[in-house]
LUMKOL-369157 format. One record per residue (C-alpha): x, y, z; residue number from 1; residue in three letters. Coordinates in Angstrom, 3 decimals. Example, Ala and Ser with C-alpha at 12.3 -4.5 7.8 and 13.67 -1.06 7.14 Angstrom:
2
c1,c2,c3,i,aa
12.300,-4.500,7.800,1,ala
13.670,-1.060,7.140,2,ser
//
This chain:
555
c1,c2,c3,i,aa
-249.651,185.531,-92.501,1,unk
-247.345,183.129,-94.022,2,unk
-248.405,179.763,-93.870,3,unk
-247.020,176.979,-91.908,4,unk
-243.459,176.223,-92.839,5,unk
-241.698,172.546,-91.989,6,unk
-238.597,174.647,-90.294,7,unk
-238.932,177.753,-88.402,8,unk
-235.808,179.462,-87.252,9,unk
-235.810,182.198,-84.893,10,unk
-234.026,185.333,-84.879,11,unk
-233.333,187.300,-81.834,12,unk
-234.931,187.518,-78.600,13,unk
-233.929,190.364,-76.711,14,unk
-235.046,189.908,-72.894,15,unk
-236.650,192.581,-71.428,16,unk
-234.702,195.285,-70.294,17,unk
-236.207,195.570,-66.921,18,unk
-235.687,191.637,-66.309,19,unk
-232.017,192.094,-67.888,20,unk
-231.682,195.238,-65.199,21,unk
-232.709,192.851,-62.366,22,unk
-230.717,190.416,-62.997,23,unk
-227.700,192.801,-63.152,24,unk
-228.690,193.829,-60.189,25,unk
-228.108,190.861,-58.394,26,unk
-223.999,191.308,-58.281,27,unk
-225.312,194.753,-56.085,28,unk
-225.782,198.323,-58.108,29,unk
-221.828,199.103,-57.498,30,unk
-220.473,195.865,-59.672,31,unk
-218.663,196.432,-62.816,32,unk
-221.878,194.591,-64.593,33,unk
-224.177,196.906,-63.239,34,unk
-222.213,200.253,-63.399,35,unk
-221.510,199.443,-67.096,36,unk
-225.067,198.510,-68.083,37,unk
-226.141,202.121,-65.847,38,unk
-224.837,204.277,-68.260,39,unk
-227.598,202.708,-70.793,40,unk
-230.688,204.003,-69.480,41,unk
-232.323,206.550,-67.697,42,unk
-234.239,205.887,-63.954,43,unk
-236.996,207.148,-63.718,44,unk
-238.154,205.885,-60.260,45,unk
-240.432,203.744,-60.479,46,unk
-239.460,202.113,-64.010,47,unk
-236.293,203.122,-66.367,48,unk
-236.167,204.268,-69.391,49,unk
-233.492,202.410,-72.135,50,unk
-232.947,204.781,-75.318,51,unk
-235.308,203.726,-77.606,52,unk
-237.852,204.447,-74.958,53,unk
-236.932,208.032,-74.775,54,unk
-236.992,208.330,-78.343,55,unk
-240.736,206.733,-78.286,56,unk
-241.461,209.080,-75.777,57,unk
-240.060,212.356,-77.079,58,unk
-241.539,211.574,-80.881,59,unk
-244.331,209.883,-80.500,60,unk
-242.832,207.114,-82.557,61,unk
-242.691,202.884,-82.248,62,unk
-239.684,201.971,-82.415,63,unk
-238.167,199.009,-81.387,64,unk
-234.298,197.604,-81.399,65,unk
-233.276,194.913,-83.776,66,unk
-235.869,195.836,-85.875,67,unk
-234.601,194.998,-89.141,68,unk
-234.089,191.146,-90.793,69,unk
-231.685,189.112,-88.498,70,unk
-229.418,188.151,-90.615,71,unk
-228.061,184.864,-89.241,72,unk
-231.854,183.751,-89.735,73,unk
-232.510,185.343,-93.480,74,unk
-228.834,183.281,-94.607,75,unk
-230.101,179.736,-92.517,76,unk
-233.503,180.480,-94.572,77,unk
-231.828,181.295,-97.790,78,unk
-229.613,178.405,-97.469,79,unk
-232.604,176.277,-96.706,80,unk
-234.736,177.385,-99.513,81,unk
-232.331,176.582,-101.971,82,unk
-232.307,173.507,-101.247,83,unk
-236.085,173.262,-101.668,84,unk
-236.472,172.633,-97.724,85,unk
-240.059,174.720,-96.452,86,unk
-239.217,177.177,-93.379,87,unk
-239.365,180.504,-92.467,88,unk
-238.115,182.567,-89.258,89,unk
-239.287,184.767,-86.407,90,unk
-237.407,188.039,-86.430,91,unk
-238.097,189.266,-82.912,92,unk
-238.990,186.755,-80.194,93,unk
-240.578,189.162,-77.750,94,unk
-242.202,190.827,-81.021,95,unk
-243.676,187.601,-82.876,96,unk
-244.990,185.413,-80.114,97,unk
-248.370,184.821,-81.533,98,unk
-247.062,184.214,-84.783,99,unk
-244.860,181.560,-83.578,100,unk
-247.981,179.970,-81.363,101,unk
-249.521,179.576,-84.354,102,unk
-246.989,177.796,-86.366,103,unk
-246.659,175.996,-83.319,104,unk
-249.983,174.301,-83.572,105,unk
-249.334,173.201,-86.682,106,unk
-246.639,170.669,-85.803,107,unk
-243.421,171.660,-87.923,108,unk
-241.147,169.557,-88.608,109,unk
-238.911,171.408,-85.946,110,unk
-237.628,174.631,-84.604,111,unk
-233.890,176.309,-84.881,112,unk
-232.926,178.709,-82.718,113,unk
-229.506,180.972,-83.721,114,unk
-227.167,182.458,-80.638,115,unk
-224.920,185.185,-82.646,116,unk
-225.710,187.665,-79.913,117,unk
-226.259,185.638,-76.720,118,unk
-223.135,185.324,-73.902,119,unk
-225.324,183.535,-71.202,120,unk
-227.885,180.641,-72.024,121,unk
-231.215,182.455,-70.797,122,unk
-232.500,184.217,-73.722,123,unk
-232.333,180.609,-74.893,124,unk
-233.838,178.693,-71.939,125,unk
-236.784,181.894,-72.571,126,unk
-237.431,180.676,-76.094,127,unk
-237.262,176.989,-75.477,128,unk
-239.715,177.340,-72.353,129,unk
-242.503,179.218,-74.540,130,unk
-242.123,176.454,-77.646,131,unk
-242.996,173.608,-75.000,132,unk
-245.529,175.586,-73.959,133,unk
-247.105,175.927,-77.230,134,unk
-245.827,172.250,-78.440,135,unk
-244.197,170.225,-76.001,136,unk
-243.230,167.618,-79.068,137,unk
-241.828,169.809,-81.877,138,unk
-237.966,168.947,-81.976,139,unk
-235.772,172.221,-80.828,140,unk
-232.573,172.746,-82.421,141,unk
-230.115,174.945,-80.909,142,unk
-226.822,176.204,-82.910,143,unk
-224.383,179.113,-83.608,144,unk
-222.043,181.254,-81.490,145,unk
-223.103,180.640,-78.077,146,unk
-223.224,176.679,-78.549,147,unk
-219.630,176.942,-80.717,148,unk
-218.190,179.282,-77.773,149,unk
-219.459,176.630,-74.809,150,unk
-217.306,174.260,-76.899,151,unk
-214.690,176.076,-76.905,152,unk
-214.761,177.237,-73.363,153,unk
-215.416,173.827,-71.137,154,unk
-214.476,170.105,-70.643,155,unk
-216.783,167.929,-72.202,156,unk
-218.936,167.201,-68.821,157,unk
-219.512,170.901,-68.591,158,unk
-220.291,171.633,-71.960,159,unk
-223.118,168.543,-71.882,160,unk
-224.289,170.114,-68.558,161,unk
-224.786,173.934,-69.948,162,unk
-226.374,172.667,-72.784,163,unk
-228.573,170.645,-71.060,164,unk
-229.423,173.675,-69.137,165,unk
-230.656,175.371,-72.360,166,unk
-233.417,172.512,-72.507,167,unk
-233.264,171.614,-76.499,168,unk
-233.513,168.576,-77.912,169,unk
-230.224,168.887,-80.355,170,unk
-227.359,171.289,-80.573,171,unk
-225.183,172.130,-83.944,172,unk
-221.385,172.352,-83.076,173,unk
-219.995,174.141,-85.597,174,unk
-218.847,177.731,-86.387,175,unk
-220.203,177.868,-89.661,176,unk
-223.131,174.857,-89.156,177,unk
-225.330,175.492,-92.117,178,unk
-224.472,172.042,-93.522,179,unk
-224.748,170.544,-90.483,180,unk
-228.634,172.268,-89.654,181,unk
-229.645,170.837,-93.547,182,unk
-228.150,167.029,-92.883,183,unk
-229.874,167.388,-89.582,184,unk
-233.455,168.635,-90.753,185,unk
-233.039,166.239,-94.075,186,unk
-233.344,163.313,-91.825,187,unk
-235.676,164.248,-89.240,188,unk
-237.735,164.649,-92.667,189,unk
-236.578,160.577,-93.675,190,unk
-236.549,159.593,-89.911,191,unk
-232.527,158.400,-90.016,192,unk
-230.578,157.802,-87.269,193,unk
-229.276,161.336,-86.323,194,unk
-225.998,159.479,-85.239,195,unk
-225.156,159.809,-89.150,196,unk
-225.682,163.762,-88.287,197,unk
-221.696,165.369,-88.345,198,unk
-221.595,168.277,-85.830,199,unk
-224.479,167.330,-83.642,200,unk
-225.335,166.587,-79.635,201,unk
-228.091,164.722,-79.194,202,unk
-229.984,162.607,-77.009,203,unk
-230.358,158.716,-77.089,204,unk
-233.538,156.821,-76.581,205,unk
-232.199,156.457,-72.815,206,unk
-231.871,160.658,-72.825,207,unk
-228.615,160.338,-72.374,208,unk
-226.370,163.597,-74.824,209,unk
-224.433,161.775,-77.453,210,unk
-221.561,164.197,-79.198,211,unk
-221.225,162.851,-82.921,212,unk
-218.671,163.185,-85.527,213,unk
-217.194,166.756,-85.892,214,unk
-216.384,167.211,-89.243,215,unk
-215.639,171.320,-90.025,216,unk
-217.745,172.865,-92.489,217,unk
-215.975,174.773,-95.474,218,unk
-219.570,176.688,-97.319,219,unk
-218.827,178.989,-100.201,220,unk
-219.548,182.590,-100.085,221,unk
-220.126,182.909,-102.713,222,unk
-222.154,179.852,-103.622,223,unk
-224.742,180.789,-100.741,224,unk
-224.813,184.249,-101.077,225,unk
-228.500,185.592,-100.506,226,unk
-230.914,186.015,-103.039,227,unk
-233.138,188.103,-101.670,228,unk
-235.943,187.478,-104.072,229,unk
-236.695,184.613,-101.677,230,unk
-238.020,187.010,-99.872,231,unk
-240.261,189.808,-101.611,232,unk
-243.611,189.062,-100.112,233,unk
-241.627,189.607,-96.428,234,unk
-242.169,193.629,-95.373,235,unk
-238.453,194.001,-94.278,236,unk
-238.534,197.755,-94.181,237,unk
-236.052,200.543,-96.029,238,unk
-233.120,198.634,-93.969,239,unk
-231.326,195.625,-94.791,240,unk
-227.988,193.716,-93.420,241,unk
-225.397,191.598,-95.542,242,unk
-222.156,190.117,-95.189,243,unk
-219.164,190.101,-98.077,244,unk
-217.091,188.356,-96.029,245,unk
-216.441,185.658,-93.467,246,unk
-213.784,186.061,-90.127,247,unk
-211.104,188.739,-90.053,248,unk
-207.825,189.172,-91.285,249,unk
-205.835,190.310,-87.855,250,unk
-205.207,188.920,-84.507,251,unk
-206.345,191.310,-81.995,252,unk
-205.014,190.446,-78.689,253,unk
-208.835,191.553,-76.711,254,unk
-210.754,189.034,-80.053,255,unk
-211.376,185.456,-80.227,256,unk
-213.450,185.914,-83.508,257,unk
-210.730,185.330,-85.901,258,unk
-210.116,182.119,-84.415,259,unk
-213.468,181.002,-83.556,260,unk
-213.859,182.166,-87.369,261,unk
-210.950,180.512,-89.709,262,unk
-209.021,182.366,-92.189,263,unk
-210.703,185.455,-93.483,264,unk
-212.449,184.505,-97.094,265,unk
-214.319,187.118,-98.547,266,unk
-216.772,186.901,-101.728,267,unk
-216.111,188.088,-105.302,268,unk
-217.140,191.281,-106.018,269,unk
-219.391,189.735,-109.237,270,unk
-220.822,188.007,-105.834,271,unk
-221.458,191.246,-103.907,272,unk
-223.241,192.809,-106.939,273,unk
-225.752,189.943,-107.689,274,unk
-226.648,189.954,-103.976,275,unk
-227.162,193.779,-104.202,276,unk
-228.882,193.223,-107.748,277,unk
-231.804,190.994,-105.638,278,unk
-231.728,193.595,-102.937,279,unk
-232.684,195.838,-105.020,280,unk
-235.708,193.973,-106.183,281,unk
-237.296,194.087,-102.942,282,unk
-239.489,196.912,-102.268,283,unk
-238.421,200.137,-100.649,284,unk
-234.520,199.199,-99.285,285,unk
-232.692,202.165,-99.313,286,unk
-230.220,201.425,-96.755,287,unk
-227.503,198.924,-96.268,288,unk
-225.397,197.321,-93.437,289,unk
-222.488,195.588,-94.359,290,unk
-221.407,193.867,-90.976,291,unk
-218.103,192.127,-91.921,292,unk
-215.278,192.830,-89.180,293,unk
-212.674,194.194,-91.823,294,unk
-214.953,195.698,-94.993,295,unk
-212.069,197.365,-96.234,296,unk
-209.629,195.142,-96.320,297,unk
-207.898,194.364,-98.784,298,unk
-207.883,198.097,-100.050,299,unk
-207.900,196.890,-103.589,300,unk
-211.145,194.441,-103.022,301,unk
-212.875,197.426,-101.453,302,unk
-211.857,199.979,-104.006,303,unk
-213.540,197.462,-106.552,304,unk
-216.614,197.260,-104.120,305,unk
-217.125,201.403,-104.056,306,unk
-216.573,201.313,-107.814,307,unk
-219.654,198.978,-108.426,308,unk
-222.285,200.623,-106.418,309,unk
-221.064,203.728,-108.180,310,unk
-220.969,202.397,-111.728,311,unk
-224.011,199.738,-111.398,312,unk
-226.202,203.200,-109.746,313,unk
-227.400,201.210,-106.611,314,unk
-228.107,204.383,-104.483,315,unk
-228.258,202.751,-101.451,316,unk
-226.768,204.555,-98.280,317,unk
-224.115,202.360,-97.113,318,unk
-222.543,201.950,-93.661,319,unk
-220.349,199.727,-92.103,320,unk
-216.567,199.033,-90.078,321,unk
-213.997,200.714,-91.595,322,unk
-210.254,199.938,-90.224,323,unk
-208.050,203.892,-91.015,324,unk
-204.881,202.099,-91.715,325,unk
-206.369,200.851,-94.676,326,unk
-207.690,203.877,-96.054,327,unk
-206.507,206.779,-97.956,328,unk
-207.874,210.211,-98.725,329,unk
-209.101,209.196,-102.186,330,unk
-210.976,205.882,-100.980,331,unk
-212.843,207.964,-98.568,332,unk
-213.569,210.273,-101.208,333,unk
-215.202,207.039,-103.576,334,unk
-216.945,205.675,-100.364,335,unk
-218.593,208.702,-100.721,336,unk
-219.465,208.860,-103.844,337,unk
-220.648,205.300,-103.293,338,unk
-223.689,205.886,-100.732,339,unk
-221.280,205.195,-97.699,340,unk
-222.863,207.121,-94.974,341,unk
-221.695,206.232,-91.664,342,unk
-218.575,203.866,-90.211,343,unk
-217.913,201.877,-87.140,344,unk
-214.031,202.671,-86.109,345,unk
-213.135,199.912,-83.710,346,unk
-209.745,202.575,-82.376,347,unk
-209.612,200.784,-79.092,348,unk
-207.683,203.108,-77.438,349,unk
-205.822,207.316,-77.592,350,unk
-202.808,205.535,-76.425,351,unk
-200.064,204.378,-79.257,352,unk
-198.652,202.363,-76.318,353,unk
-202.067,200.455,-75.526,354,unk
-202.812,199.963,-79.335,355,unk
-199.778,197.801,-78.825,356,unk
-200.008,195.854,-76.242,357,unk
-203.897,195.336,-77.779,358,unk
-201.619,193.755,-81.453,359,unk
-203.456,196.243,-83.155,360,unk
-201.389,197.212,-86.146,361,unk
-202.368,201.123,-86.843,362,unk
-200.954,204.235,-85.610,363,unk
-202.694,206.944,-84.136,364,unk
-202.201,209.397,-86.826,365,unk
-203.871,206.752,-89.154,366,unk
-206.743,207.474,-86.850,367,unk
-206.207,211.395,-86.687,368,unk
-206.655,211.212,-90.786,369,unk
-209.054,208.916,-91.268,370,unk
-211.725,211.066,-88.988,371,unk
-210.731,214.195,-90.424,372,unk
-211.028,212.995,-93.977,373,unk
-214.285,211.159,-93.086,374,unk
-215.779,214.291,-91.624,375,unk
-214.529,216.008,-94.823,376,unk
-216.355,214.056,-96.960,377,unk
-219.845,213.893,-94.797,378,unk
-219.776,210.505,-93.675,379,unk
-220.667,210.213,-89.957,380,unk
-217.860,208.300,-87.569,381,unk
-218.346,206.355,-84.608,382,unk
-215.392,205.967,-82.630,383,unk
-215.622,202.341,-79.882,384,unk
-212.677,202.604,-77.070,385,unk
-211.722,199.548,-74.782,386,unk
-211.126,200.349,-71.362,387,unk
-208.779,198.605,-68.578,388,unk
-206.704,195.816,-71.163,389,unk
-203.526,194.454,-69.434,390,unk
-201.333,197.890,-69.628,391,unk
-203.916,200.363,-68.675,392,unk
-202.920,203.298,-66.747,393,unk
-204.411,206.390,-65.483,394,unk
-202.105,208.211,-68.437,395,unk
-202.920,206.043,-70.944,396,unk
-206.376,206.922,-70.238,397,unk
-206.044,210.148,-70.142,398,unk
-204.388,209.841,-73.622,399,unk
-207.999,208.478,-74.670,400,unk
-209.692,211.544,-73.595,401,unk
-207.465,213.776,-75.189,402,unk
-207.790,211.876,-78.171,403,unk
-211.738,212.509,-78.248,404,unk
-211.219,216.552,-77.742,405,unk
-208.963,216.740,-80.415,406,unk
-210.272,214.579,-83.489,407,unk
-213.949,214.747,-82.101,408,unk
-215.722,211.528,-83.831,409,unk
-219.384,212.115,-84.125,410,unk
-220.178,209.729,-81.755,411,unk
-218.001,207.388,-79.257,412,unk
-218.297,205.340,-76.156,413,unk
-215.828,203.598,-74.066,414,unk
-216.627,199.776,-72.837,415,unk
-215.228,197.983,-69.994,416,unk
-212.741,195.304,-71.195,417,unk
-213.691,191.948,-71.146,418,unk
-211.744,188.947,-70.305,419,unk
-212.908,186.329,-72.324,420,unk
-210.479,182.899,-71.607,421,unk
-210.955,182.470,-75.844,422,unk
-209.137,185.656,-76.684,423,unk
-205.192,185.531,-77.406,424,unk
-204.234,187.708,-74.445,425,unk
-205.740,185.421,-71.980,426,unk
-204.582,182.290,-73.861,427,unk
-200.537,183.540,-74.107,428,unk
-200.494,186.355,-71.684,429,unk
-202.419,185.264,-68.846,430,unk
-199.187,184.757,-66.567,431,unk
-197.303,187.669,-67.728,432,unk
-199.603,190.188,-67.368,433,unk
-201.083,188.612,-64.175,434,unk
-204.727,188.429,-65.134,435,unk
-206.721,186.550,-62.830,436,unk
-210.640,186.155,-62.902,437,unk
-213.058,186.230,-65.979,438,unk
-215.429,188.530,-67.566,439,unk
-216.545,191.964,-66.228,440,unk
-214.751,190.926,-62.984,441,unk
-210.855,191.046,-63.517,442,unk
-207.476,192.168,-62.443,443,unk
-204.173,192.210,-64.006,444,unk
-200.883,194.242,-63.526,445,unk
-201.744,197.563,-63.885,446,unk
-205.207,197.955,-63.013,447,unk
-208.616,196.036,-61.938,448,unk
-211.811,195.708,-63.264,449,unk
-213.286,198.172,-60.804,450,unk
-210.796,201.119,-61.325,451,unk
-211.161,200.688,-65.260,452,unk
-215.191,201.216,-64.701,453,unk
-214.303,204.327,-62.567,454,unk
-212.227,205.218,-65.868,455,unk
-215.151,205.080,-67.833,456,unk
-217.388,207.455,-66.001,457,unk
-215.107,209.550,-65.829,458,unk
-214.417,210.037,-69.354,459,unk
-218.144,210.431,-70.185,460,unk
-218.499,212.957,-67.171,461,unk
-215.083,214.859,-69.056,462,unk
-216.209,214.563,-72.859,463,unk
-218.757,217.711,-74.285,464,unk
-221.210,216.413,-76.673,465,unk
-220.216,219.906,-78.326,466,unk
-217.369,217.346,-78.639,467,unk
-218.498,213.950,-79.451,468,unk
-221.781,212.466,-78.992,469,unk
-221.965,209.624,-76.289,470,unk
-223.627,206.476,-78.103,471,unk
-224.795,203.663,-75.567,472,unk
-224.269,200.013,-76.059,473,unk
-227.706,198.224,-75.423,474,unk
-229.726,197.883,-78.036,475,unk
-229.139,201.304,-79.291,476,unk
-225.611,201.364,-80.602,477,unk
-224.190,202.693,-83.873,478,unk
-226.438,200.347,-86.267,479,unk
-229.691,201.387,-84.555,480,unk
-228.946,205.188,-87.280,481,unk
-229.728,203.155,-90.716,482,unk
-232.621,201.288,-88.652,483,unk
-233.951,205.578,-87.774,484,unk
-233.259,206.624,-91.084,485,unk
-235.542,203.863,-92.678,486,unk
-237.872,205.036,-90.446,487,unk
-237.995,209.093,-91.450,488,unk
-235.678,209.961,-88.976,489,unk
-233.176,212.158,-90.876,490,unk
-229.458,212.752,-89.162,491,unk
-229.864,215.702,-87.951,492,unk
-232.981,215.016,-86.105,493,unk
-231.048,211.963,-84.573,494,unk
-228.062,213.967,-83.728,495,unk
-230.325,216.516,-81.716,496,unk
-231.548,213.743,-80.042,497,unk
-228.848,212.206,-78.994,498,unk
-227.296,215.640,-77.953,499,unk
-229.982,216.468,-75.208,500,unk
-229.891,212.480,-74.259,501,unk
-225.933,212.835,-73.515,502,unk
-227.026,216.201,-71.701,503,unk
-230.101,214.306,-69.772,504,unk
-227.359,210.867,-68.700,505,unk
-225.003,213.597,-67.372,506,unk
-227.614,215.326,-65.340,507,unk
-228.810,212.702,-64.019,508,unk
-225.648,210.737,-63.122,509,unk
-223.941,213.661,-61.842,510,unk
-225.960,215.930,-60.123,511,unk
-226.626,214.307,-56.571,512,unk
-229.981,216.354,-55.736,513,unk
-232.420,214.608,-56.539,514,unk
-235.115,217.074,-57.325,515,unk
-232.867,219.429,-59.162,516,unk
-231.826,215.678,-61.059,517,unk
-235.742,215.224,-62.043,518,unk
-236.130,218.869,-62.734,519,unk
-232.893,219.336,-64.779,520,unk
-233.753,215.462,-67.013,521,unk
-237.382,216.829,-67.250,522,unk
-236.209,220.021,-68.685,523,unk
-234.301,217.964,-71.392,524,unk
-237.042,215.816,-72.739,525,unk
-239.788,218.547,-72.815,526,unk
-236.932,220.068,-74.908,527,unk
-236.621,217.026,-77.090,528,unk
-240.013,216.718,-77.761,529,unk
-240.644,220.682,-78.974,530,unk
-237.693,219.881,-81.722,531,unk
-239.558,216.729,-82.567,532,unk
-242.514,218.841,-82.944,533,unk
-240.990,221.237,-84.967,534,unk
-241.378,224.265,-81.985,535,unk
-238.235,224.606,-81.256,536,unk
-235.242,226.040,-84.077,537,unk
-232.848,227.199,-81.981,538,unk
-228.992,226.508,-82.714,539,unk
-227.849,222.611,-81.435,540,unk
-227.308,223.540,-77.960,541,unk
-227.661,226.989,-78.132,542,unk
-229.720,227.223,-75.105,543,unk
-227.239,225.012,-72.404,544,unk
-224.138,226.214,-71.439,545,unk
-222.802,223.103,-71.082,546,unk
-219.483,222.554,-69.200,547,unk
-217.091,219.591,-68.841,548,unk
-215.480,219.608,-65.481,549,unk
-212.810,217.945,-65.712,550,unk
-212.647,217.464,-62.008,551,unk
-216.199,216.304,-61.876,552,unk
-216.238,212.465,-61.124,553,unk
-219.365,210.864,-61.703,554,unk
-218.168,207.900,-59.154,555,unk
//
């Protein structure tokens, strides 16, 4: 147990799924909210099953999601460390309670919570509630996305009144805010007047929320890249998560990020290696996330990048996005070579028409080639669709589908557009394309929120897994396969798996008998857990004959 540390910043808390489901559930089972999240989990009558339960289940295993270092709280420690400042982080809310209970006892100098994953407030108000709990004085700092995207979203009365629904004591407001968090916690340490503090709401002795200075931060990449030798006595697993880069170079039309996130500025290569080089030092890492929106781009920068894993003999397995208009035959080949093992492919839609309208800038044969010559050279593709932007039609759907069938990506999914009020189409296109409410709720010129969600069962209900593999979206997406393989699950174990788990969510949201339902998902996971045994080595699949109907509608 590590002791006390003057800052602790925590990670990710990930509310229960049950309490997530019930919430949902709220809006009534057929809302686009709830009919998106259903296609996550299995229901088991009296309690549901998410994913990584089944896989607990079926292997005997402990798995958990998120269950490597956050990496928005290793960089805040890194860049705290540095600069001699004591702290140390909770990965996993839910996870570390009584660790953080007893740091909270000893009266740290305060607690910082990050948002990168959070769209509503109450995975925050959870945290905050528990630290009061444990230590109603400790000061609780709240920063990152979700603070930065309230900002950006409301008038200044309603952004003081949803961050005073959080319950914190201070609130960074800042994109980047890693300046900002070490001015703050430097004079809490000297006991200044945090009206000096750029970037910061806080209260006044009359607990009234005072908005300071902005001043917008401008960190170096490659100045604060992470050593991760900060960290060897930490057990972080065989898994690890970096970034090379900060933003994105394009302007999708459905993305706020690039905005919310400056102009895309991307570390040195020389930068990239020493990271890797301190990696390496820890015990055990063998794989590698590199989450940075656009990792290969600019070709030549990436080129370079494959070239010094191969040269410097790394050996790590590698995955990451990976954007097929900027790749050629013979960079796939040295990602490869490299360790690169799997890729994210953000293709947003089959439809040349809706890539488009979306400002997305590749074709769809630049999508055609890069999966075959990813496939070619072993490395595992995950194909992400957007369903229902402004300019969705039943054809252009259709188009999706018939895109899966033909270039069949390992795995895909299909999620319901979103209409976030930060994103360029809403900003410039609102009127012209006739959108009108917000978030999973929506309707524009050529379809609605609801008929997009049809859309989307449909295509899983009309997509084999002898095709592609459906991959869910909570807490068990693409990045959850490095997380496995750290943990001994090979690919082709994890491909099984998620074979008879596409097989079991199609039973069980299309067949309307109940008992034949129970019988038919039963059937499945005894299945599963013979090949997890080892009882079972049949052919993939050889043992369902499994049909897509394509007038079967799972609605």
């Amino acid at each position: 147990m590590h002791k006390t540390p003057d800052v602790i910043i925590i990670g990710y808390n990930e509310v229960p799924f049950q309490e997530y489901l019930s919430t949902l559930s709220h809006y009534g089972e057929e809302s686009e909210a709830y009919r998106d999240l259903r296609m996550n989990y299995f229901d088991m009558g009296d309690h549901v099953l998410t994913y990584i339960d089944l896989l607990n289940r079926v292997s005997g295993g402990s798995f958990y999601s998120c269950d490597i270092p956050n990496l928005a709280a290793v960089y805040l420690s890194n860049y705290l460390k540095k600069r001699e400042i004591s702290c140390d982080f909770i990965n996993l809310f839910q996870l570390e309670k009584d660790q953080l209970s007893f740091w909270l006892r000893e009266n740290p100098l305060c607690v910082a919570i990050t948002t990168t994953f959070y769209v509503t407030n109450q995975p925050v108000r959870e945290i905050v509630k528990f630290i009061r709990k444990c230590n109603a004085k400790v000061p609780i700092i709240v920063g990152g996305v979700l603070v930065a995207n309230h900002f950006n979203t409301y008038s200044q009365d309603e952004f003081l009144y949803v961050l005073e629904d959080m319950g914190a004591d201070m609130y960074v407001v800042e994109s980047q805010g890693e300046e900002t968090l070490y001015n703050l916690v430097t004079a809490l340490k000297e006991k200044k007047d945090l009206c000096s503090v750029k970037n910061l709401v806080h209260y006044d002795k009359n607990r009234n929320l005072v908005v300071n200075e902005r001043k917008l931060e401008n960190n170096s990449i490659d100045e604060e890249a992470i050593n991760w030798t900060y960290f060897q006595d930490y057990d972080f697993g065989n898994t690890l998560q970096t970034r090379t880069a900060r933003s994105c170079a394009f302007a999708c039309a459905f993305c706020g990020y690039p905005e919310r996130g400056g102009p895309l500025v991307s570390a040195k290569i020389d930068t990239v290696e020493r990271e890797l080089e301190t990696m390496k030092k820890l015990s055990g890492v063998q794989n590698v996330v590199f989450i940075d929106d656009t990792f290969n781009v600019p070709k030549g920068r990436f080129r370079q990048f494959c070239e010094m894993l191969i040269g410097k003999q790394f050996n790590f397995k590698w995955f990451s996005y990976y954007r097929c208009d900027h790749g050629d035959e013979e960079t796939i080949e040295l990602m490869r070579r490299s360790g690169c093992t799997g890729v994210f492919l953000g293709i947003e839609s089959g439809s040349q028409f809706m890539l488009e309208q979306m400002n997305k800038r590749a074709k769809i044969t630049n999508y055609q080639n890069g999966i075959r010559h990813l496939k070619e050279n072993g490395i595992l593709t995950f194909a992400s669709f957007i369903t229902g932007f402004p300019g969705e039609t039943d054809d252009t759907v259709k188009e999706t589908l018939n895109f899966i069938h033909e270039n069949k990506p390992d795995y895909w999914r299909a999620m319901l557009w979103y209409c976030d009020p930060l994103t360029p189409v809403y900003k410039t296109k609102r009127e012209e394309f006739g959108i009108k409410g917000m978030g999973f709720k929506w309707k524009h010129y050529t379809m609605d929120s609801m008929q997009a969600t049809e859309h989307i069962y449909d295509l899983f209900g009309n997509v084999s897994p002898d095709d592609s593999i459906y991959m869910p979206q909570y807490s068990f997406d693409f990045w959850i396969i490095p997380y496995l393989l750290g943990k001994g699950i090979s690919l082709p174990k994890f491909k099984k798996f998620m074979y008879r788990a596409h097989q079991a969510l199609l039973a069980e949201l299309r067949e309307t008998n109940k008992q034949l339902r129970i019988l038919r998902r039963e059937q499945i996971f005894e299945k599963m857990k013979d090949e997890f045994a080892g009882e079972n080595n049949k052919n993939l699949g050889s043992d369902f004959n499994y049909t897509a109907h394509s007038s079967n509608n799972l609605n």
